[in-house]
C-alpha positions in Angstrom: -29.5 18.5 2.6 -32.3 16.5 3.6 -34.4 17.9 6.8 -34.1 14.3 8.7 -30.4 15.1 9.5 -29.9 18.5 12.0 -26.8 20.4 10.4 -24.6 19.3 13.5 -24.8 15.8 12.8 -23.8 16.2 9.3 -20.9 17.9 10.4 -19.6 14.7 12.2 -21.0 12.5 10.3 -18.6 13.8 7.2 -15.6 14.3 9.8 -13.0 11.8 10.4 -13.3 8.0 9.1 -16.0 6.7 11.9 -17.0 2.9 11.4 -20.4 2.7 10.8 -22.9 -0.4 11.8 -25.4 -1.4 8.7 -28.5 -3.1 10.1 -30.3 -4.9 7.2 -33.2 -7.2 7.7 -33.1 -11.4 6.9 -36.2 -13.1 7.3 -37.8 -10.3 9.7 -34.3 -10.5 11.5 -31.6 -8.0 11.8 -28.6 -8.5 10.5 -25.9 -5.9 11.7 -22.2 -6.0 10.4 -19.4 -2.5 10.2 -19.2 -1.2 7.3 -17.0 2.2 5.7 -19.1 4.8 3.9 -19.2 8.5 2.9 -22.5 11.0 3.3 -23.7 14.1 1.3 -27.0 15.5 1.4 -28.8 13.0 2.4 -27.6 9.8 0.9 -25.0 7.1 2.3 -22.7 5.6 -0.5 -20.6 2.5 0.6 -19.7 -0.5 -1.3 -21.0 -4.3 0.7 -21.1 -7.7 -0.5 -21.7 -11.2 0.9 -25.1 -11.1 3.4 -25.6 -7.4 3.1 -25.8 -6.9 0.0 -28.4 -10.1 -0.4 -30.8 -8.7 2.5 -30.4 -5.4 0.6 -31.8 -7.0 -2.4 -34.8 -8.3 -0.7 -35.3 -5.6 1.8 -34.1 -2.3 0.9 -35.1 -0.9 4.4 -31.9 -0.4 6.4 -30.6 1.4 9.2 -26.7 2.9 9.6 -25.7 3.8 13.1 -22.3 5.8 13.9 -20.7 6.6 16.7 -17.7 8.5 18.1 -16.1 7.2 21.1 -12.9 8.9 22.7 -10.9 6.3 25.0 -14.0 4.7 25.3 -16.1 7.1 26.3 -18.7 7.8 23.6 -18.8 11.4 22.4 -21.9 11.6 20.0 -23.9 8.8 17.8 -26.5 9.2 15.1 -28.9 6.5 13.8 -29.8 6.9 10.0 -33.4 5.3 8.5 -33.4 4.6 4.9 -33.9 3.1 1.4 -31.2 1.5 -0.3 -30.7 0.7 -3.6 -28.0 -1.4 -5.1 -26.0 0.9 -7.9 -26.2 -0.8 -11.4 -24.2 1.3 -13.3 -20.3 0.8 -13.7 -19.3 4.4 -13.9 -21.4 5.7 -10.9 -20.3 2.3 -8.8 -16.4 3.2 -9.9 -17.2 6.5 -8.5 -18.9 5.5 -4.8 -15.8 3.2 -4.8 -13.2 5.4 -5.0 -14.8 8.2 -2.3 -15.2 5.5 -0.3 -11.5 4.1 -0.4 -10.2 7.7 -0.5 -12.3 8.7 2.8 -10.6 5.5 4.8 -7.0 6.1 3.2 -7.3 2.6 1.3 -5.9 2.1 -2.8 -7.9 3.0 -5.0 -8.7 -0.6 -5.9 -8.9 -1.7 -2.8 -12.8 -3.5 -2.3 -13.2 -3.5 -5.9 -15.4 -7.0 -5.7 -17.9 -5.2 -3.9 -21.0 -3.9 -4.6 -22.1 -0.1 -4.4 -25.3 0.5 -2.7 -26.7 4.2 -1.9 -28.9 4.7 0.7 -31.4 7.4 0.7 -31.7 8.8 4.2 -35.6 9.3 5.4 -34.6 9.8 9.0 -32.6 10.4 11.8 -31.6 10.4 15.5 -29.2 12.2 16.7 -27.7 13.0 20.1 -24.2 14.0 22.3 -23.0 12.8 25.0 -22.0 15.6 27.8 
C-alpha cells in the first residue's frame, strides 16, 4: 500500500460501492464528471470514455474524490492526487472491467465500450466527519 493513503481510508475507500468524482483537466480547466472504480494498493482502476478519457490523454494529472454521506449528512471523504495512464492491453483492460462491474453489481459486459485507465495514487486527504 502506498504511504499517501492512512490505512483507515483504504478501509472505506474499498467498502461499499461509493460514487466517486474524476477531476481531469481541459485546457487548464477542470472537468469533473462520477465515475465507478475499484482501489488496491495504491492505484484506482475504472473504465471512462467520452471527455475523460480525452483530457486523460493530454493530461494524465487527475484527482478522484469520494465521499460517504448517510441521509445526507456526510460521514467521511477522501481526495486522491494522481497519474493516470490509459490501459493498452486487452487482457489487463478485460480485467479492470470486470472488478469494476462486479464491485457495482453490473453484467459482466456491461461498459464494455469503455476505456480502462489506472491511476497511480501520489497523494491523499483524508478526513471524518464527527
Amino acid at each position: 500500500m502506498t504511504d499517501a493513503i492512512p490505512e483507515a481510508a483504504v478501509e472505506l475507500l474499498t467498502g461499499g460501492a461509493h460514487v466517486a468524482h474524476l477531476a481531469t483537466s481541459h485546457e487548464d480547466r477542470p472537468h469533473v464528471a462520477p465515475v465507478r472504480y475499484t482501489y488496491d494498493d495504491g492505484t484506482i482502476e475504472l473504465a471512462t470514455t467520452g471527455k475523460k478519457l480525452e483530457n486523460i490523454r493530454h493530461n494524465p494529472h487527475v484527482a478522484l474524490s469520494v465521499q460517504d454521506t448517510d441521509t445526507g449528512q456526510a460521514q467521511w471523504g477522501t481526495t486522491l492526487r494522481g497519474i493516470a495512464a490509459v490501459v493498452e492491453d486487452d487482457e489487463a483492460a478485460g480485467v479492470i472491467h470486470r472488478r469494476v462491474n462486479d464491485r457495482y453489481g453490473a453484467d459482466e459486459d456491461e461498459w464494455a465500450e469503455n476505456t480502462a485507465v489506472r491511476i497511480d495514487v501520489g497523494s491523499a486527504n483524508y478526513w471524518t466527519y464527527d
